[in-house]
DRENPA-3360 file (N, C-alpha, C; in nm, 2 decimals, always signed):
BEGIN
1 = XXXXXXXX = +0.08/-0.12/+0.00/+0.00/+0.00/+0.00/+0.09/+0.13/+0.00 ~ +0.09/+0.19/-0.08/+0.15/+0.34/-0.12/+0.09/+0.47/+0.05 ~ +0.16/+0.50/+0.06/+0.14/+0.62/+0.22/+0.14/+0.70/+0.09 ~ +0.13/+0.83/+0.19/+0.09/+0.97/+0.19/+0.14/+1.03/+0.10 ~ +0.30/+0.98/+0.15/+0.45/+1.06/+0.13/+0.47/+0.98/+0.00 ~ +0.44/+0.87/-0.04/+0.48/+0.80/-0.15/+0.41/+0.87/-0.26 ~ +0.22/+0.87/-0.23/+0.16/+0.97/-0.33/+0.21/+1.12/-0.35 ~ +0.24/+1.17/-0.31/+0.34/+1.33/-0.28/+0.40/+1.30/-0.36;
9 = XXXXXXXX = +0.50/+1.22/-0.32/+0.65/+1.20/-0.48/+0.58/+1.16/-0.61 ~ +0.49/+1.07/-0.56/+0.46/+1.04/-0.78/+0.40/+1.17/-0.79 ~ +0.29/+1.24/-0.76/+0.24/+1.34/-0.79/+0.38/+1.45/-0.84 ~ +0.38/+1.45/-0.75/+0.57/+1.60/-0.78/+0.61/+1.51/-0.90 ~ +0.62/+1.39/-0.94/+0.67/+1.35/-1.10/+0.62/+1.32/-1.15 ~ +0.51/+1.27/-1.17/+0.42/+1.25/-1.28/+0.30/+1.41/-1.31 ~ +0.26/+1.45/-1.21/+0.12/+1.54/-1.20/+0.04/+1.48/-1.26 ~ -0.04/+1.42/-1.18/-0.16/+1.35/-1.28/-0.28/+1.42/-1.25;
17 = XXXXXXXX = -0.38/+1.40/-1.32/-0.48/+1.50/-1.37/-0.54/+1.49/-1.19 ~ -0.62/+1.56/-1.15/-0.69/+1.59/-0.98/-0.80/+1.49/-0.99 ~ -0.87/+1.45/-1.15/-0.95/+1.33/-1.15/-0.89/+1.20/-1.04 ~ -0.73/+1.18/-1.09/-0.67/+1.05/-1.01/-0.75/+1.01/-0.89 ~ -0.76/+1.09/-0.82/-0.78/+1.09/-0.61/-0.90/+1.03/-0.65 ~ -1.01/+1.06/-0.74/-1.12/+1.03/-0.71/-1.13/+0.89/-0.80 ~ -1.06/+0.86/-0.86/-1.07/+0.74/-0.91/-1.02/+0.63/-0.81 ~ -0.93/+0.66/-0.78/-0.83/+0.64/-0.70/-0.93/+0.56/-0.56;
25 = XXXXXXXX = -1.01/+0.66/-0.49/-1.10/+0.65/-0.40/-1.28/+0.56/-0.40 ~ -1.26/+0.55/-0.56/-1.37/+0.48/-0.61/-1.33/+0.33/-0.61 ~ -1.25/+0.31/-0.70/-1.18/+0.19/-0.66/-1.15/+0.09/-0.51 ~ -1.11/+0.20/-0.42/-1.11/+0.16/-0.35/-1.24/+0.11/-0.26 ~ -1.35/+0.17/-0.28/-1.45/+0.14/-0.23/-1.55/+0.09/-0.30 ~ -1.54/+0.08/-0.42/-1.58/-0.09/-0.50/-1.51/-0.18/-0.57 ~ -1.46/-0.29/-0.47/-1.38/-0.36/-0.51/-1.45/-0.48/-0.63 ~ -1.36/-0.51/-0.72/-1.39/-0.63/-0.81/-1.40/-0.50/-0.95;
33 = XXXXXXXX = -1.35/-0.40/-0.89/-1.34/-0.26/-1.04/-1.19/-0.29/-1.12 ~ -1.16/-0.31/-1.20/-1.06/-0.35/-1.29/-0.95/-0.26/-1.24 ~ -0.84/-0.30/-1.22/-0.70/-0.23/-1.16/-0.67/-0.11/-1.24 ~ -0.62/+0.03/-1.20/-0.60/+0.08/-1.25/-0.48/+0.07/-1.37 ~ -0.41/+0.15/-1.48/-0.28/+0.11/-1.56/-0.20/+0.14/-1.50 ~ -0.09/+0.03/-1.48/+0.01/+0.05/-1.41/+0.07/+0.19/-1.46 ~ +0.15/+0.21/-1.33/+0.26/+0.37/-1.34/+0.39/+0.30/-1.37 ~ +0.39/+0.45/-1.48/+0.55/+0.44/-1.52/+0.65/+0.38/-1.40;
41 = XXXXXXXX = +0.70/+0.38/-1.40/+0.85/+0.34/-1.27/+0.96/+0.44/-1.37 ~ +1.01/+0.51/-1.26/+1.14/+0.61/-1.31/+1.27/+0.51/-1.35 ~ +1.33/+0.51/-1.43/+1.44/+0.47/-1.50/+1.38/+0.32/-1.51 ~ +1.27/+0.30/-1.60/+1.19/+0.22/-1.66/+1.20/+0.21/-1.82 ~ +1.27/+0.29/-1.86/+1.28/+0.31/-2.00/+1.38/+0.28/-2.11 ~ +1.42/+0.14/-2.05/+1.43/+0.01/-2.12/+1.62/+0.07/-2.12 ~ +1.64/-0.02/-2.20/+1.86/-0.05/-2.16/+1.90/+0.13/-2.21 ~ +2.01/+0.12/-2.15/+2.03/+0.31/-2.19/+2.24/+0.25/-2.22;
49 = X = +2.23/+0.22/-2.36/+2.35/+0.21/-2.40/+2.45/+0.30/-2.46;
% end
């Protein structure tokens, strides 16, 4: 489970639209809702030769 402090950091790098929280919150309180699309991961962007 992602804390507070963890949401803070993606937000500061990604900025995702203010829709997120409420999706985010929907989800959470009807379970069996299809997972959201995974997040990027930082230095995820394949071999760097």
């Amino acid at each position: 489970m992602a804390t507070e402090a963890d949401l803070k950091i993606l937000r500061a790098h990604y900025d995702p639209p203010p829709d997120l929280d409420a999706l985010l919150k929907q989800t959470r309180m009807t379970p069996g809702t299809p997972p959201a699309p995974p997040q990027p991961q930082p230095g995820s962007g394949g071999p760097r030769r």
